[in-house]
Backbone as CSV, one residue per row, in Angstrom:
resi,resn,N_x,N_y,N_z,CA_x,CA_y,CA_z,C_x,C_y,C_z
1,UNK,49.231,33.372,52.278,48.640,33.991,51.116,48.463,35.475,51.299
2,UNK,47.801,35.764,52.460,47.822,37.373,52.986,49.124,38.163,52.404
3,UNK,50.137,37.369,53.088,51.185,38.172,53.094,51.908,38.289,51.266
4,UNK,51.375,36.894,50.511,51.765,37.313,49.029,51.020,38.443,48.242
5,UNK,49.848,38.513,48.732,48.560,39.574,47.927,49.106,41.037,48.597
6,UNK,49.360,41.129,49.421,49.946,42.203,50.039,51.427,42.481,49.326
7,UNK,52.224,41.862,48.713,53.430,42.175,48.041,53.060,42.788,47.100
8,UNK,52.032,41.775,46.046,51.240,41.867,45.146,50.924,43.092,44.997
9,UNK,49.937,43.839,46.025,49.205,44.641,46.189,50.466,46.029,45.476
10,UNK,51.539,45.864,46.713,52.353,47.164,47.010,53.052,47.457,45.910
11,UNK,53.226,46.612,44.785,54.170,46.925,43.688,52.918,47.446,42.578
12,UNK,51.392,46.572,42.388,50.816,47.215,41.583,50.850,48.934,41.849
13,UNK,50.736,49.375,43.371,50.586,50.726,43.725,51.820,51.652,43.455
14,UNK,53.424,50.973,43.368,54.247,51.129,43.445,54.074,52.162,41.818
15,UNK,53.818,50.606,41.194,54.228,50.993,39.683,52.887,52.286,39.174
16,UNK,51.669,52.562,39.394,50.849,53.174,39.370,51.723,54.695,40.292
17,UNK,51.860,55.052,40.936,52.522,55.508,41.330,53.708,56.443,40.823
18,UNK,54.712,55.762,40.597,55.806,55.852,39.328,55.010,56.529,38.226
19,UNK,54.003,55.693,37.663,53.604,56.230,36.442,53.055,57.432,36.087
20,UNK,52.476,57.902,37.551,52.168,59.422,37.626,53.219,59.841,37.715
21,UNK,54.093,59.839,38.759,54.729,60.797,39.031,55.625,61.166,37.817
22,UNK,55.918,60.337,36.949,56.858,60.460,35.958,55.725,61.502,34.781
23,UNK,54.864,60.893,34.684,54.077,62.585,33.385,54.315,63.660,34.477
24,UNK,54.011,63.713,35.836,54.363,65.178,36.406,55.643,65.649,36.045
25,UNK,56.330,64.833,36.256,57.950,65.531,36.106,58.262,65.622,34.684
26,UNK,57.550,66.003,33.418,57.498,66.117,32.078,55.886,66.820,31.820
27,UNK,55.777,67.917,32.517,54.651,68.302,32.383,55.017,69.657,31.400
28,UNK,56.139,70.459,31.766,56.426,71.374,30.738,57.745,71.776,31.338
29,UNK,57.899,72.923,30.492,59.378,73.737,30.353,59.087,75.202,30.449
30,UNK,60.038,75.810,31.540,59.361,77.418,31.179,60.907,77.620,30.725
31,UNK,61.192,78.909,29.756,62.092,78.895,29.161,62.406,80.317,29.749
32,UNK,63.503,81.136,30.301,63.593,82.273,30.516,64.572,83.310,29.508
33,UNK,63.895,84.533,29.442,64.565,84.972,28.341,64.683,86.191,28.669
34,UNK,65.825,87.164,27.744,66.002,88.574,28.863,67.554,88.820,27.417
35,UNK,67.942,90.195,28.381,69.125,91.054,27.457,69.581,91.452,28.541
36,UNK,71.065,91.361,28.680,71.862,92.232,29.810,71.865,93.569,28.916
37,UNK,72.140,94.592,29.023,72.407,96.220,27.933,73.481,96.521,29.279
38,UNK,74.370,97.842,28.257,74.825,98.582,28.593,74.051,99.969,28.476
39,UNK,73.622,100.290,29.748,72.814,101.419,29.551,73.943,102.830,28.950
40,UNK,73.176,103.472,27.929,73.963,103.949,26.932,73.519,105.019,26.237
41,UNK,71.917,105.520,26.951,71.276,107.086,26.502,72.471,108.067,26.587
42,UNK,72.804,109.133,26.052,72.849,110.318,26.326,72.456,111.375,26.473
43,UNK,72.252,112.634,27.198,71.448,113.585,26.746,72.128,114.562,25.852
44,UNK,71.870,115.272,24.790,72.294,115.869,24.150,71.906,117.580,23.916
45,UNK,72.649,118.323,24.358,71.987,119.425,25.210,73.337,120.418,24.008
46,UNK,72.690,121.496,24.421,73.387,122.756,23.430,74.741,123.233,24.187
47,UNK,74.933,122.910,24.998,76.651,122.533,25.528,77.126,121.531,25.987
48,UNK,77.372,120.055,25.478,77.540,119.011,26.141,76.243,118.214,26.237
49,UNK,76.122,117.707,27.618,74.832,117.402,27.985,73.993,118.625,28.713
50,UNK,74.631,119.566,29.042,73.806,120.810,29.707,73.056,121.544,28.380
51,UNK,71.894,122.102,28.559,71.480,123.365,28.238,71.139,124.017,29.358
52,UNK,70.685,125.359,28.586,70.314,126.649,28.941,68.647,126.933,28.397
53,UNK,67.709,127.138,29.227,66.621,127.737,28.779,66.723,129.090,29.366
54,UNK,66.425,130.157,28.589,66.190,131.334,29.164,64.669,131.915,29.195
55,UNK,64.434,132.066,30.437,62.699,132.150,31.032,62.652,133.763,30.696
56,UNK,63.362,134.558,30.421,62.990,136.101,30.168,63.292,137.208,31.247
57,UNK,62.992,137.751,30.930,63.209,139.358,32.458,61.733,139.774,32.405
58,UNK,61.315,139.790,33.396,60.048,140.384,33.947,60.155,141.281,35.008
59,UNK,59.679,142.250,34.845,58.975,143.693,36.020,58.353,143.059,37.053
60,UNK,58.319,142.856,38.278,58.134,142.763,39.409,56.413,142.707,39.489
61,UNK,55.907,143.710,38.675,54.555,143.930,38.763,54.059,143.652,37.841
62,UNK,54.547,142.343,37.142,53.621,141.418,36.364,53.113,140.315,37.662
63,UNK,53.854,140.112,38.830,53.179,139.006,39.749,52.444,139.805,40.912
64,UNK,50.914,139.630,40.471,50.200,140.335,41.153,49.621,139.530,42.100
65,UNK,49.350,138.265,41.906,49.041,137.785,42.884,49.609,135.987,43.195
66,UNK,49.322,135.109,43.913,50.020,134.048,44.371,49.691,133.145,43.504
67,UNK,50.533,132.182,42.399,50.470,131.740,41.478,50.407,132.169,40.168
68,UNK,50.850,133.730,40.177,50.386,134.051,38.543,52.038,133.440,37.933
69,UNK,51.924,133.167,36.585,52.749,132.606,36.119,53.395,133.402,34.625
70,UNK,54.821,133.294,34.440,55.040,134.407,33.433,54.439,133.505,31.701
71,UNK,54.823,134.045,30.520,54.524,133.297,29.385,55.865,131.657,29.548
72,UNK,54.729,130.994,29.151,55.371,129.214,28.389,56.570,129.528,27.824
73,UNK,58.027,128.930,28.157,59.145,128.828,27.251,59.311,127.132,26.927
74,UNK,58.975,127.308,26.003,59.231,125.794,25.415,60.691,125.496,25.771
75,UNK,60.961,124.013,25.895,62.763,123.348,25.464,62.320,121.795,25.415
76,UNK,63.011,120.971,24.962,63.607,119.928,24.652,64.230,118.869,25.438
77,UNK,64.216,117.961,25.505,65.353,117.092,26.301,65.484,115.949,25.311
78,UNK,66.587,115.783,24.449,67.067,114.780,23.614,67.890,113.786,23.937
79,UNK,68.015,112.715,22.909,68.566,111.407,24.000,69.107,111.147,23.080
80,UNK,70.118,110.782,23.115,70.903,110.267,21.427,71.574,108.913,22.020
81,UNK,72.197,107.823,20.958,73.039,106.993,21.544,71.954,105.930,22.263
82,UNK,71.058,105.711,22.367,69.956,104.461,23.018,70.192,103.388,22.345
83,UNK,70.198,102.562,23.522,69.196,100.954,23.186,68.413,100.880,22.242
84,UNK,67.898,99.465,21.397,66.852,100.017,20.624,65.885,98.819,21.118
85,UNK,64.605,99.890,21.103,63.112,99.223,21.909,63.296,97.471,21.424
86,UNK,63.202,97.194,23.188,62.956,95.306,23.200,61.762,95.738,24.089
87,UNK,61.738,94.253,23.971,60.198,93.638,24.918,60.197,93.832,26.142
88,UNK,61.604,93.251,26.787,62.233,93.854,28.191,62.115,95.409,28.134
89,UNK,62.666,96.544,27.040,62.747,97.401,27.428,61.999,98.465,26.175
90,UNK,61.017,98.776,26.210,60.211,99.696,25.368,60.625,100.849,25.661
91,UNK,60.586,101.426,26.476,61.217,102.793,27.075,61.881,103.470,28.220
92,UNK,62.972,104.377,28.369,63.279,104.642,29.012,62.648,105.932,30.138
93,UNK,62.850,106.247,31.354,62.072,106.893,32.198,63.370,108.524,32.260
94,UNK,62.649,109.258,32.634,63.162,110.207,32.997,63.130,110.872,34.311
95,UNK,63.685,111.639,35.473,63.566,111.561,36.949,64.398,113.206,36.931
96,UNK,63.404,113.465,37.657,64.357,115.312,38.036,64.567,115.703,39.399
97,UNK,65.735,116.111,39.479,66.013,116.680,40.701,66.480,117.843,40.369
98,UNK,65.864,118.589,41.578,66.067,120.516,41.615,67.484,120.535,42.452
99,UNK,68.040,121.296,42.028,69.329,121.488,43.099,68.654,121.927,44.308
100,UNK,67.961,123.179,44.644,66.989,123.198,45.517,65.743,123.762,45.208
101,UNK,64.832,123.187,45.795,63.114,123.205,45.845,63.070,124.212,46.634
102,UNK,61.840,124.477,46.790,61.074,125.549,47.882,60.414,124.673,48.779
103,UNK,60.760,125.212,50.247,60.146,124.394,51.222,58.960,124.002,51.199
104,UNK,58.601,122.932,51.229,56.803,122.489,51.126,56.553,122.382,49.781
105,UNK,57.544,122.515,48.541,57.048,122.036,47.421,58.388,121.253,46.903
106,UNK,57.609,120.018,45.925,58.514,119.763,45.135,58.428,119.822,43.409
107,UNK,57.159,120.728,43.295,57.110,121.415,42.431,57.816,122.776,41.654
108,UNK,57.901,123.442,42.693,58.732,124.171,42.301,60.243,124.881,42.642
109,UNK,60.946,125.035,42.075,62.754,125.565,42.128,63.102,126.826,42.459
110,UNK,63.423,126.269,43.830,63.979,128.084,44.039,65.108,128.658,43.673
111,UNK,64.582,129.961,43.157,65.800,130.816,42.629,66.731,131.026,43.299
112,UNK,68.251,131.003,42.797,68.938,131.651,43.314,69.615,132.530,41.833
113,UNK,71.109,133.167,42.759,71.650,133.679,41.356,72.968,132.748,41.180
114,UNK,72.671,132.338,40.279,73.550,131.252,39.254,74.919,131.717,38.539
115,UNK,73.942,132.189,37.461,75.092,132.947,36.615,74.500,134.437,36.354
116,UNK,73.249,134.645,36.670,72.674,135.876,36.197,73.263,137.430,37.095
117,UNK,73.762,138.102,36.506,74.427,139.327,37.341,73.755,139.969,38.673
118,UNK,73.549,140.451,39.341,72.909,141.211,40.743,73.586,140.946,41.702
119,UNK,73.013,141.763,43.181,73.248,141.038,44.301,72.873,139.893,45.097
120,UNK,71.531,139.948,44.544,70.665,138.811,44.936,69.855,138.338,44.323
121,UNK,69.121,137.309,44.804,68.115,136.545,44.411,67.165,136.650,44.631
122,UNK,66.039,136.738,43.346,64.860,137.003,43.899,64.043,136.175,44.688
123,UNK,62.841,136.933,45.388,61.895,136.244,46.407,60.297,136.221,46.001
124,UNK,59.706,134.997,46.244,58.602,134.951,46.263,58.299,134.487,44.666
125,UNK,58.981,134.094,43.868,58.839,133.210,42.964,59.808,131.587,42.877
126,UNK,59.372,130.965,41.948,59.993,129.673,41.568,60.084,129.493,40.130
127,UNK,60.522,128.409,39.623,60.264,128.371,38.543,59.557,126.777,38.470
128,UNK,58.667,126.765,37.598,57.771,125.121,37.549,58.218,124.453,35.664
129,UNK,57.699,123.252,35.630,57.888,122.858,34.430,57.264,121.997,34.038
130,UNK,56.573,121.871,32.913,55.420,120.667,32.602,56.101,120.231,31.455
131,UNK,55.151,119.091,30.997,54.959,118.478,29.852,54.486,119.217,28.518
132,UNK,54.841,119.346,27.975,54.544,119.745,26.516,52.953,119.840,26.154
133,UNK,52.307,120.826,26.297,50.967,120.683,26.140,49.812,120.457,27.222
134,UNK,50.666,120.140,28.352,49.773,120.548,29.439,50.501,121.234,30.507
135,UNK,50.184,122.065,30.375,50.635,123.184,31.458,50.124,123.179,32.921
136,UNK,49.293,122.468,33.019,48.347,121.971,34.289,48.863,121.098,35.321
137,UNK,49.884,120.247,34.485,50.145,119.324,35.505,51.943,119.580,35.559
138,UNK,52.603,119.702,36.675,53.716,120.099,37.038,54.573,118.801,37.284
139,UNK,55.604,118.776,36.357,57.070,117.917,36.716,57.536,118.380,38.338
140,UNK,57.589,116.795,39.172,58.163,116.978,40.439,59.566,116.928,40.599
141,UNK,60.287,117.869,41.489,61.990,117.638,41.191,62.188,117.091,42.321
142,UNK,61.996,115.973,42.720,62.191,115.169,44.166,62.865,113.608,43.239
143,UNK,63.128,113.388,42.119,63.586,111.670,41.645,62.188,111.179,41.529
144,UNK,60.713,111.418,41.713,59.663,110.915,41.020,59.631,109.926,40.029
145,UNK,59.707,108.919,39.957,59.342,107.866,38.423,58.184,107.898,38.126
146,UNK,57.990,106.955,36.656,56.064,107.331,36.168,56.076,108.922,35.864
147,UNK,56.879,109.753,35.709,56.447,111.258,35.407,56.135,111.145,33.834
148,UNK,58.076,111.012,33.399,57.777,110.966,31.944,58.910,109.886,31.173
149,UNK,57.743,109.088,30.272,58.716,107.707,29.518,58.783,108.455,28.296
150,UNK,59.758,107.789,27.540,60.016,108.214,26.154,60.537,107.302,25.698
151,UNK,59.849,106.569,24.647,59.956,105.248,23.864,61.504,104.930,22.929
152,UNK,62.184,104.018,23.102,63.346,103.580,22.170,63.425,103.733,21.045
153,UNK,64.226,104.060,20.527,63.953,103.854,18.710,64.187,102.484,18.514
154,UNK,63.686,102.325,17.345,63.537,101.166,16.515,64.429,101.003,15.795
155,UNK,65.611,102.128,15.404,66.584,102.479,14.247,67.777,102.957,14.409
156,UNK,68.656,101.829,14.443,69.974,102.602,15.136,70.072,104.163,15.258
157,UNK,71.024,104.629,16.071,71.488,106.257,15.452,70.472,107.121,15.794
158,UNK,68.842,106.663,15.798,67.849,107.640,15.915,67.783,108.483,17.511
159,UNK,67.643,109.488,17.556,67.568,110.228,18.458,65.570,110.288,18.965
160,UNK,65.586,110.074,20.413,64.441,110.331,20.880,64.402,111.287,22.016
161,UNK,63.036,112.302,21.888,63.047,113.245,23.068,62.054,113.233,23.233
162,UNK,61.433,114.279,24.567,60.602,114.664,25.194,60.570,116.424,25.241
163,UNK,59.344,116.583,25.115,59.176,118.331,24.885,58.544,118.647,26.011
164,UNK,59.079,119.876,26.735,58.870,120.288,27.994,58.567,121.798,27.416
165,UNK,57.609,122.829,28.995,57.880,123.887,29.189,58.027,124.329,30.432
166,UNK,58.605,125.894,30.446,59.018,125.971,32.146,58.436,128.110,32.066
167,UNK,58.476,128.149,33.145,57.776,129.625,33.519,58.510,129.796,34.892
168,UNK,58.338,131.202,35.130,58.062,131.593,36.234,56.826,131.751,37.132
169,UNK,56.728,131.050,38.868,55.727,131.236,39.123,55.424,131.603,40.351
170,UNK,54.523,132.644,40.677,54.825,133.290,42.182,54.307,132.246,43.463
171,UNK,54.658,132.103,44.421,54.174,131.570,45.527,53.928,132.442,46.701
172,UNK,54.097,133.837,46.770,54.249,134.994,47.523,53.215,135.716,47.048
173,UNK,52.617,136.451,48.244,52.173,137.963,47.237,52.890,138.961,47.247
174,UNK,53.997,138.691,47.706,54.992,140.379,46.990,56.270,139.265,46.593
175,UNK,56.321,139.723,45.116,58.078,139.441,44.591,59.076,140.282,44.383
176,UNK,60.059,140.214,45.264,61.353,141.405,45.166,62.083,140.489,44.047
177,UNK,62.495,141.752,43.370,63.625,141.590,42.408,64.987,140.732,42.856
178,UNK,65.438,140.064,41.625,66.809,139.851,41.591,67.298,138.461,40.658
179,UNK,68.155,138.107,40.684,68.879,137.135,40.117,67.309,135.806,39.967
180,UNK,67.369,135.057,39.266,65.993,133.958,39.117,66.838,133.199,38.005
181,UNK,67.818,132.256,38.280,68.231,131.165,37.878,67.835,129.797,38.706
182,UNK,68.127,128.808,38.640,67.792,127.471,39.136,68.506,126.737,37.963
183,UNK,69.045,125.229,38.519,69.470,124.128,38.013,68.920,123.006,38.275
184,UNK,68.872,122.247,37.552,67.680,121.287,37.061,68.789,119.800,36.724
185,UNK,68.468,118.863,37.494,69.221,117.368,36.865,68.726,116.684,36.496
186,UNK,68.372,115.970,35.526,68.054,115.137,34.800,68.315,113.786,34.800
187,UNK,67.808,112.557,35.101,68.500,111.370,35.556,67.313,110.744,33.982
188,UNK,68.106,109.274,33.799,68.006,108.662,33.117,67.428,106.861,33.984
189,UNK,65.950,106.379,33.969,66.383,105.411,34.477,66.166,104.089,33.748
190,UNK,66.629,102.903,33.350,66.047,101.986,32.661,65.514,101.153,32.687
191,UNK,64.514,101.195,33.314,63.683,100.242,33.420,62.280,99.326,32.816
């Protein structure tokens, strides 16, 4: 008899058993969802994708002392040709690299002469560049992310930008004259 109650036993547990495990394995569904894109911004710049901001000519003895900075030149960075804002992707990031920085900063771009006529390049300035309206806080040219997003359009065709300004700014207390160009890259990232 032992040994029948014990059969008994193992199939009631069997089937109890089963019966859980089967609602576990029908407990739910996660469904995954997503967009492959062809990333597809452009920048749209007043030659191609390049522009030109021109920061001005200044006298030597406007930088009187370490950090004075010349007047705000506003510019632009436009994006034409985008994705249009998903859930995956609300906005795209923007990332700068200086052709070259000044040692110990990656704030600011050291001059050289580019295209501007002289023999040389001036010393003891850079040039810096913020955000549109705050002049306080400085764009890093090291590939930085989190600097600055700028949201998708919603509407085919629509063009979205970001408004920047840039100056001259001393890091020296004496600035010699000369050439004060710098190049600036612009990366696009999508994330």
């Amino acid at each position: 008899m032992d040994f029948k109650n014990n059969i008994i036993a193992g199939v009631v547990l069997a089937t109890i058993s089963m019966g859980t495990f089967a609602a576990e394995m029908n407990a739910g569904t996660i469904h995954f969802t997503g967009q492959i894109i062809e990333p597809s911004c452009t920048i749209e710049g007043d030659n191609g994708t390049d522009s030109t901001v021109p920061l001005g000519t200044y006298p030597k003895s406007v930088f009187t002392e370490v950090g004075k900075e010349t007047d705000l030149m506003d510019f632009t960075i436009t994006l034409a040709n985008c994705p249009l804002k998903s859930d995956g992707l609300p906005a795209v990031q923007l990332t700068f690299n200086g052709q070259t920085t000044l040692t110990g900063s990656t704030t600011l771009l050291d001059v050289s002469k580019i295209t501007t006529e002289g023999e040389k390049a001036a010393t003891g300035i850079g040039i810096a560049v913020s955000p549109a309206g705050d002049a306080t806080k400085f764009i890093a040219f090291d590939g930085s992310e989190e600097q600055v997003k700028i949201t998708l359009p919603t509407i085919k065709d629509d063009q979205i930008h970001a408004d920047f300004t840039a100056r001259y700014k001393s890091f020296a207390a004496t600035v010699e004259p000369g050439a004060a160009d710098a190049d600036l890259t612009v990366n696009i990232l999508y994330r």
